[in-house]
N, C-alpha and C positions, 0 to 999 in steps of 0.2 A: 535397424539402427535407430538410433536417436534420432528425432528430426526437429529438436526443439521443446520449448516451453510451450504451454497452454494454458495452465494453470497455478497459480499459486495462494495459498493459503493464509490469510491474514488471519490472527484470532484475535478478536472485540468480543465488546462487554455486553455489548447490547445492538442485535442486529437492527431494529427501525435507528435507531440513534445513527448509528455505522452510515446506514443507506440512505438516510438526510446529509451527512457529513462527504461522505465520498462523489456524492451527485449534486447539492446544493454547492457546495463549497468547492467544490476541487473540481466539478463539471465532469466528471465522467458519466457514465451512460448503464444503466439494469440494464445485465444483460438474461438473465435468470430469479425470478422469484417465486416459487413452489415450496411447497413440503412434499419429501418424500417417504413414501413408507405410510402414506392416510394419519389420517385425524392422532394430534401427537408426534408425528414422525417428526425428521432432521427436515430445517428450512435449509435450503436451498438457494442464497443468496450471493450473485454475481454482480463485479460491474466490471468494466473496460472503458480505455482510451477508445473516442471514438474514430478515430484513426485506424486501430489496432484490432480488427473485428477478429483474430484469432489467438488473443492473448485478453485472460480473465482476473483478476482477483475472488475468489470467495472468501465471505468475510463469514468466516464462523465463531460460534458462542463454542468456548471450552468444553467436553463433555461428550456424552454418548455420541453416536457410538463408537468415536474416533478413543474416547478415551477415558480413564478410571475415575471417579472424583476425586480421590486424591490427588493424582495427576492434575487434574481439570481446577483444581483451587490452584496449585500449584501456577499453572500456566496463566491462569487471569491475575494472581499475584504481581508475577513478572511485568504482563501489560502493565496492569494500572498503576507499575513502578515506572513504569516509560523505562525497561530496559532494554524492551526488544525492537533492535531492527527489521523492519518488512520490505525495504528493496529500495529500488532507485528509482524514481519517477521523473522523465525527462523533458523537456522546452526547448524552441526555439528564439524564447526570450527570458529570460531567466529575469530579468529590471522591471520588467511592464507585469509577468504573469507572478511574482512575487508581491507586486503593488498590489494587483487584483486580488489574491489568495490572502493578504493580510486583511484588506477591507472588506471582503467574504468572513473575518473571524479566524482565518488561520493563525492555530501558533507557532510560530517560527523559533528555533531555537537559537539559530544562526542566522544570519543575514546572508547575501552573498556575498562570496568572499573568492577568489583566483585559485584555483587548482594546477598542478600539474597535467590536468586531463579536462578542463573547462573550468567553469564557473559554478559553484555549489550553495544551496540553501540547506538546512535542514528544519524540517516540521515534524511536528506532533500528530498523529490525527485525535479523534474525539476519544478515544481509548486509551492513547500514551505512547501507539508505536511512534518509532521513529523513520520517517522519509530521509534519505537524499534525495535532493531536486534538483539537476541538474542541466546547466546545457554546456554541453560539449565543444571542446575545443575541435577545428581542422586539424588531426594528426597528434591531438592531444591523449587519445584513447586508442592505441592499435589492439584490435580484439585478437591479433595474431601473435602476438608480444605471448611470451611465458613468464607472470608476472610475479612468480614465486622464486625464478634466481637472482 
């Protein structure tokens, strides 16, 4: 059976760009940088919440061997339009680590603002996805709730 998340896939424009952005600015932590497959091969580029040592982001460049060049224009289009969402990235201070993350050069596209489910920002990163940043209300988020009736 399922036993969770481990990984998920961001697709950026440019992996050194990316991995100054996600660790300089947003403070998360490399957790993987290689190329695989030798000289030429797919980089290999993680980072993670250092909290979360078993949950990753790879931040991949569009392209082999995941995918066609067609595809692969197709897909960095999209980023550099800032239309794709890449997840929720969560706080337990959403006022203090949004002040920090502005002053770091984050762009914010939303400020905080009050949710039904907590308190929410959203950001950019250096490429154009788009974050929720979130911190969560007590009882404001039941992950047992079915939230599609």
């Amino acid at each position: 059976m399922i036993k969770g998340l481990a990984i998920s896939t961001v697709w950026v424009l440019d992996q050194d760009r990316a991995k100054a952005f996600y660790t300089e600015k947003l403070g998360l932590e490399v957790r993987h940088d290689m190329t695989m497959g030798g000289e030429g091969g797919m980089r290999w580029l993680t980072v993670g919440a250092k909290d979360q040592p078993d949950v990753v982001l790879t931040l991949m460049v569009p392209g082999p061997p995941a995918m066609d060049p067609e595809s692969a224009e197709a897909v960095r289009t999209l980023v550099a339009k800032g239309i794709l969402g890449a997840g929720v990235l969560t706080t337990d201070d959403i006022h203090g680590d949004y002040a920090t993350l502005k002053a770091r050069g984050v762009e914010f596209i939303q400020p905080p603002q009050e949710r039904p489910y907590g308190t929410e920002a959203i950001f950019r990163d250096d490429s154009g996805n788009w974050f929720s940043f979130t911190e969560r209300r007590e009882g404001g988020l039941d992950e047992t709730k079915n939230w599609s009736s």
